[in-house]
C-alpha positions, 0 to 999 in steps of 0.5 A: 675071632671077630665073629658076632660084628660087635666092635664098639661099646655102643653096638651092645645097645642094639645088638644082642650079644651071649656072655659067659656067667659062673652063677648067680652072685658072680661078677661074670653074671652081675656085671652085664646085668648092671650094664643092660640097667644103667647103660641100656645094653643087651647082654644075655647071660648063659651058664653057668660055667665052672669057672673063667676058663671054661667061659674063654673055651666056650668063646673060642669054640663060637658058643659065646660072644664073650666075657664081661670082667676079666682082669686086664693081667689075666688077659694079657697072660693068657690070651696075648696072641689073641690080643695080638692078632685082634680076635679079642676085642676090649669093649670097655674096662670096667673100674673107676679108672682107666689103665694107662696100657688102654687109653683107648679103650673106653672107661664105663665111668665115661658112658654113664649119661647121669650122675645118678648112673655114675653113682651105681656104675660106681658103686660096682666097678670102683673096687676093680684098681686095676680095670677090667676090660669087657672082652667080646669076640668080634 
C-alpha cells in the first residue's frame, strides 16, 4: 500500500497519520491516544467502525492509514500477502516484550525517553504476551 510515506515509528511525531477506532473504551482508540501523550506522536483516530475488519477494509480502500493494536497472529493469518509484498508496515509492537519473529520491529517499551513514560507505556501494553504491532499502510 505504502500510501501515506510513513515508514518508521518516528515519522509519527511529524506526520499526521488517520487510524481506524471501534469506539470510545477500545484499545484501537485508546492505544493511539496514549501514544500521542507519552511518545509525542500525531495519530488521529476515526470511527468508530464495527469491528477490526472493518478498520483493515477501510485501510485497503486508502480511507485509513492504518490500525493501532492488532495482534501479530492476526496479522499473519489474515494479511500474510500484504506482509509479504511490503504494503504492510509494522511501525512497532506494543507489549512489554518484543516477539522473537520481529526483531526489527521496534518494541514501545524502547521509545520511552523516561522512566516515568516506561511506567504508563507499561501500564497499558504489559498485558499484550504476545506483541501487537502497530500496522500502518505506508
Amino acid at each position: 500500500m505504502k500510501t501515506n510515506g510513513i515508514t518508521n515509528w518516528e515519522q509519527l511525531k511529524t506526520q499526521e497519520l488517520t487510524v481506524g477506532g471501534n469506539g470510545s473504551g477500545s484499545d484501537t482508540d485508546q492505544f493511539p491516544k496514549l501514544l500521542n501523550a507519552v511518545l509525542g506522536t500525531k495519530f488521529k483516530v476515526i470511527g468508530p467502525y464495527g469491528g477490526g475488519a472493518d478498520v483493515v477494509k477501510a485501510m485497503e480502500a486508502g480511507e485509513l492509514g492504518g490500525r493501532c493494536g492488532w495482534s501479530w497472529s492476526s496479522v499473519k493469518g489474515t494479511k500474510a500477502d500484504l506482509l509479504a509484498s511490503g504494503d504492510l508496515v509494522l511501525l512497532m509492537q506494543m507489549s512489554g516484550s518484543k516477539h522473537p519473529e520481529l526483531p526489527n520491529v521496534p518494541l514501545v517499551m524502547d521509545l520511552a525517553k523516561s522512566q516515568e513514560e516506561r511506567q504508563m507505556l507499561n501500564l497499558i501494553f504489559a498485558r499484550q504476551a504476545l506483541g501487537r504491532p502497530f500496522v500502518g499502510t505506508t
